[in-house]
C-alpha positions as protocol buffer text, in pm:
chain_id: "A"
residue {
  index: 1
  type: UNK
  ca { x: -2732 y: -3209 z: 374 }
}
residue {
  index: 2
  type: UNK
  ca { x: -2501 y: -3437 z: 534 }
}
residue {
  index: 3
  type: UNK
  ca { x: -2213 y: -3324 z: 340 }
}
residue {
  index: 4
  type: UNK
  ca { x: -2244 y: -2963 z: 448 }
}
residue {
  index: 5
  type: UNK
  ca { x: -2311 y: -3069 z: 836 }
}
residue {
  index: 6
  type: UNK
  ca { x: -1955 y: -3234 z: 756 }
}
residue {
  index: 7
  type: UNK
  ca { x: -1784 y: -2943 z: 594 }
}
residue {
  index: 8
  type: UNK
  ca { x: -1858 y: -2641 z: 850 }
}
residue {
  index: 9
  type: UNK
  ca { x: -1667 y: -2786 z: 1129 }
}
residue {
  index: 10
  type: UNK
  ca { x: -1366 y: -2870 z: 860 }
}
residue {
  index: 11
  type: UNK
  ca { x: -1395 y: -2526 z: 773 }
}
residue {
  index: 12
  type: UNK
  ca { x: -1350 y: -2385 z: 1127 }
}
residue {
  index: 13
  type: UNK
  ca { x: -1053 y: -2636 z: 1230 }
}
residue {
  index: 14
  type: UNK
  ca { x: -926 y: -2495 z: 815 }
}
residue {
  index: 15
  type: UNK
  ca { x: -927 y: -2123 z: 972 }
}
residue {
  index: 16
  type: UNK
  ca { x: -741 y: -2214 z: 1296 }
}
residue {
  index: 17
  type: UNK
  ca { x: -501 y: -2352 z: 1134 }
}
residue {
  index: 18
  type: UNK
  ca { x: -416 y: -2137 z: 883 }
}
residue {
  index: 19
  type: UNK
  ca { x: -453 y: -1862 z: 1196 }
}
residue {
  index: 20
  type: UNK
  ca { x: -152 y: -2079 z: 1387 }
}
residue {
  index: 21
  type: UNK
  ca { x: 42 y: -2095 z: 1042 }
}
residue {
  index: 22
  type: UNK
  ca { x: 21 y: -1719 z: 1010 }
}
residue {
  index: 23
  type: UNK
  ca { x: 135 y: -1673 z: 1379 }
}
residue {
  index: 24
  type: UNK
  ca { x: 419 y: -1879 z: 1312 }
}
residue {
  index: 25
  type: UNK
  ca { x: 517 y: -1709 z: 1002 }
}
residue {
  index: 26
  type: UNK
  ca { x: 486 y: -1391 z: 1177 }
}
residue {
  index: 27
  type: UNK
  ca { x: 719 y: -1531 z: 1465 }
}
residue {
  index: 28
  type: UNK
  ca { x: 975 y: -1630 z: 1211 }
}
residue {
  index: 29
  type: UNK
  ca { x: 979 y: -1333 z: 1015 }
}
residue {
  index: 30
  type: UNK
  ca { x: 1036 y: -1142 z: 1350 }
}
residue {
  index: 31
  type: UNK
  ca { x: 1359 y: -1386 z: 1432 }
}
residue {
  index: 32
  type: UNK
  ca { x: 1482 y: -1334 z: 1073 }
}
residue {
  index: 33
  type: UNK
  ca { x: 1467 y: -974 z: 1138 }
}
residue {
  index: 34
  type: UNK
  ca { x: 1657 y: -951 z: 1469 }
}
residue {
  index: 35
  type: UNK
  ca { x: 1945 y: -1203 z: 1312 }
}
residue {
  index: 36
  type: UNK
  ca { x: 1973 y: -944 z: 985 }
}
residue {
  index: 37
  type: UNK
  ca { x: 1996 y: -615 z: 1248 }
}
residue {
  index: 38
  type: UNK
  ca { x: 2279 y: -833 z: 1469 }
}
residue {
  index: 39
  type: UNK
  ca { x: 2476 y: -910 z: 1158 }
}
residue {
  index: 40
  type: UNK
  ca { x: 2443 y: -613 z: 1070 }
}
residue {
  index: 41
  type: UNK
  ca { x: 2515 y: -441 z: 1387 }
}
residue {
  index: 42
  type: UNK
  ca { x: 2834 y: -646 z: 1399 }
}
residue {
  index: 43
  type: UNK
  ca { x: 2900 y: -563 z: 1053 }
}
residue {
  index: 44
  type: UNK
  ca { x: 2945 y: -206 z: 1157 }
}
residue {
  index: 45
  type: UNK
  ca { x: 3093 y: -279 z: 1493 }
}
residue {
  index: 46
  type: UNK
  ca { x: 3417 y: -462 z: 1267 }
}
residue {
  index: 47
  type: UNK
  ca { x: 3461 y: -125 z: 1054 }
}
residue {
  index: 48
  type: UNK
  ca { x: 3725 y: 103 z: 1207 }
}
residue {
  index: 49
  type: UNK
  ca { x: 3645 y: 477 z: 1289 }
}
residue {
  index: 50
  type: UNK
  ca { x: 3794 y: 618 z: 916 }
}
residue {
  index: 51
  type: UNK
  ca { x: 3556 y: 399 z: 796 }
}
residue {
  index: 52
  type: UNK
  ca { x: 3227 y: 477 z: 1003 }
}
residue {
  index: 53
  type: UNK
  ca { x: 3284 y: 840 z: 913 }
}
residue {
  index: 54
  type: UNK
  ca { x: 3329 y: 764 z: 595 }
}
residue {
  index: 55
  type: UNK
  ca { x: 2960 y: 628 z: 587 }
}
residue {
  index: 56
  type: UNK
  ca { x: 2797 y: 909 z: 820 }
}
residue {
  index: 57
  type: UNK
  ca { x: 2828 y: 764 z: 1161 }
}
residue {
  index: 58
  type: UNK
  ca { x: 3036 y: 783 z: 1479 }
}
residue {
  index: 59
  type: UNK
  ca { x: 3169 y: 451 z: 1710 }
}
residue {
  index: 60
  type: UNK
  ca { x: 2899 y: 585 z: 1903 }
}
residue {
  index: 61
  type: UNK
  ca { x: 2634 y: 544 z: 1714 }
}
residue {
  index: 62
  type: UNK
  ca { x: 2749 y: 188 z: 1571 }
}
residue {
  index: 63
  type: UNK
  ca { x: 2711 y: 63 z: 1927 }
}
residue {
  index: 64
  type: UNK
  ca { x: 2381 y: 193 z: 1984 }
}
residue {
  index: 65
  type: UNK
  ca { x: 2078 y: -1 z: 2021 }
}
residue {
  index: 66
  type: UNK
  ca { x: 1875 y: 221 z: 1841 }
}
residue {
  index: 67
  type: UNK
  ca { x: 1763 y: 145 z: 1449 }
}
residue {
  index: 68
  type: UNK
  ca { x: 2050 y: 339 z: 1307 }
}
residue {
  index: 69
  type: UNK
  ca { x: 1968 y: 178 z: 970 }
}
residue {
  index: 70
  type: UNK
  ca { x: 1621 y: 337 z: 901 }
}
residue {
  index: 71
  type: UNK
  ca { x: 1630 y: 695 z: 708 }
}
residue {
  index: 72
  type: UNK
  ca { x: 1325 y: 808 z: 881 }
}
residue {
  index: 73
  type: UNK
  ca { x: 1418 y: 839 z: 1240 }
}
């Protein structure tokens, strides 16, 4: 009986912590995804206009904020 007095509590600090691990996954993920779209983003910005139209888009658009890189907007 002792043992399982002993192991519930474990349990619930187990689940926090795996709830603050996920949190900070989710915060690095986020990060990793803002650093792709700027490099990205700058990518663009470097091409010159022949090149832009070449690839569908206008100066314009390559110095946008918007997510020019998704199909489905």
């Amino acid at each position: 009986m002792t043992t399982t007095a002993i192991q519930a509590p474990f349990r619930r600090t187990e689940r926090k912590s795996y709830q603050v691990l996920r949190w900070l996954l989710a915060i690095a993920m986020r990060i990793a995804a803002r650093l792709k779209a700027r490099s990205n983003r700058n990518a663009l910005l470097e091409l010159s206009d022949d090149q832009l139209k070449d690839i569908g888009l206008s100066r314009g658009q390559a110095y946008s904020h918007e997510h020019i890189y998704t199909r489905y907007r």
